[in-house]
Each structure stands twice: as structure tokens, then as C-alpha cells.
MIDRENFI-423126 format. One record per residue (C-alpha): residue in one letter; x, y, z. Coordinates in steps of 0.5 Angstrom, whole numbers, padded with zeros to 4 digits, always signed. Example, Ala and Ser with C-alpha at 12.3 -4.5 7.8 and 13.67 -1.06 7.14 Angstrom:
REM residues 2
A+0025-0009+0016/S+0027-0002+0014/
END
This chain:
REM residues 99
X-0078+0039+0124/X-0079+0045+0121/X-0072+0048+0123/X-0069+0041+0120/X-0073+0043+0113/X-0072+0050+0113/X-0064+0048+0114/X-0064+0044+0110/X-0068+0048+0105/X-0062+0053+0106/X-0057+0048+0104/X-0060+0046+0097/X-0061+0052+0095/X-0053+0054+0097/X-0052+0048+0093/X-0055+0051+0087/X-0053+0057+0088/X-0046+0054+0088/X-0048+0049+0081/X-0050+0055+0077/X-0043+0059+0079/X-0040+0053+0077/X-0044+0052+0070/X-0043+0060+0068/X-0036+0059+0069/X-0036+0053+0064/X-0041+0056+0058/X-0036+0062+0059/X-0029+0058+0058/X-0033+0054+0053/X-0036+0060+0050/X-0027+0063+0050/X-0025+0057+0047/X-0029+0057+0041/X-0028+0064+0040/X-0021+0063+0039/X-0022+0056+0034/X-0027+0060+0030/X-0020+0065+0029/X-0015+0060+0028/X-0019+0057+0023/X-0023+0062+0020/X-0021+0062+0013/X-0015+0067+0011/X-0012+0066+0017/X-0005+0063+0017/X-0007+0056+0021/X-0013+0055+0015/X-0008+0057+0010/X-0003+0052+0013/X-0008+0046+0013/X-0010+0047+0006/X-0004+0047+0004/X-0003+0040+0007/X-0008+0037+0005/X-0006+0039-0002/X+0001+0036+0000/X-0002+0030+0002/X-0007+0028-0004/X+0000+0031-0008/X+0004+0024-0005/X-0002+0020-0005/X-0003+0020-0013/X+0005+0020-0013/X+0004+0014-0009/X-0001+0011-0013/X+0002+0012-0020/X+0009+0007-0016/X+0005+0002-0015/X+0002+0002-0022/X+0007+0002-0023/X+0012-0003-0019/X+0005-0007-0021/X+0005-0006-0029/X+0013-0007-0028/X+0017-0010-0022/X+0023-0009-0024/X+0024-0002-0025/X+0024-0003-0017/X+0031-0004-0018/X+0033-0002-0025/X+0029+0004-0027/X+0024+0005-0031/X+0024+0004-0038/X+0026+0010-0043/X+0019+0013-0045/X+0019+0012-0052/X+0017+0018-0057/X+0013+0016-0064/X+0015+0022-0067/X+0023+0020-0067/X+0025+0015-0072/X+0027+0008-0069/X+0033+0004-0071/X+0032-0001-0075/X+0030-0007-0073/X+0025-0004-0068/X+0032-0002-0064/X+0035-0010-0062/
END
């Protein structure tokens, strides 16, 4: 009985000894990776650049995007004729109010 304990005993501890290997090995890559994310990503780098840059672009379109549909809301026909000539109270306007 003790023999079958004492092998027993063996192989759990082989096992764990396998696990704790196995798990070094993973916090070692995780730890790699991270490294190499905090150098893409660190501010000044190129990546960090581009991404900023992006999301400016982004917001950029959206407000383009918002001002259309106010607009396209206020008038829809400027969908297909234009928006109307901006008016500037500092030149005379025609007689008539220009009809």
C-alpha cells in the first residue's frame, strides 16, 4: 500500500511540477506581449500618433455628418438643388428684397 501511495505521490508531484513550467511559460509570454503593447501604444509613438490622429478624423466626420443632417432637416431640397446662397447683410440687397 505504500509503494502505490509513494507512486502515486510521484506522479502528483511530476504533474505539478509540469503545471508550474507550463504556467511560468504563459505569465512569461503574457508578460513579452504586454511589453511590446505598452511600446506601440506609448505616447510619441508612431501607432499612438496614428490612433489620435484617427479619431480627430473621426469626430471631424461626424460633426460633417451632423451639420448634413441638420441641414438635409432644416431643408430637404438642398439634397438635390444645393444649398441656398449665404446671404451677407453687409451688401445691399436688390430692391424688392431681390424677387
Amino acid at each position: 500500500m505504500f509503494a502505490r501511495l509513494s507512486a502515486s505521490s510521484e506522479r502528483l508531484i511530476s504533474l505539478t511540477d509540469q503545471t508550474m513550467q507550463a504556467a511560468q511559460g504563459a505569465l512569461s509570454q503574457a508578460n513579452r506581449t504586454l511589453q511590446s503593447a505598452d511600446t506601440l501604444i506609448r505616447p510619441g509613438s508612431p501607432l499612438n500618433y496614428e490612433l489620435i490622429a484617427t479619431l480627430k478624423e473621426t469626430a471631424a466626420a461626424a460633426r460633417s455628418m451632423r451639420d448634413l443632417a441638420d441641414q438635409l432637416q432644416r431643408s430637404p431640397n438642398s439634397l438635390l438643388f444645393g444649398r441656398a446662397p449665404a446671404t451677407d447683410s453687409r451688401l445691399p440687397q436688390p430692391a424688392g428684397g431681390g424677387r
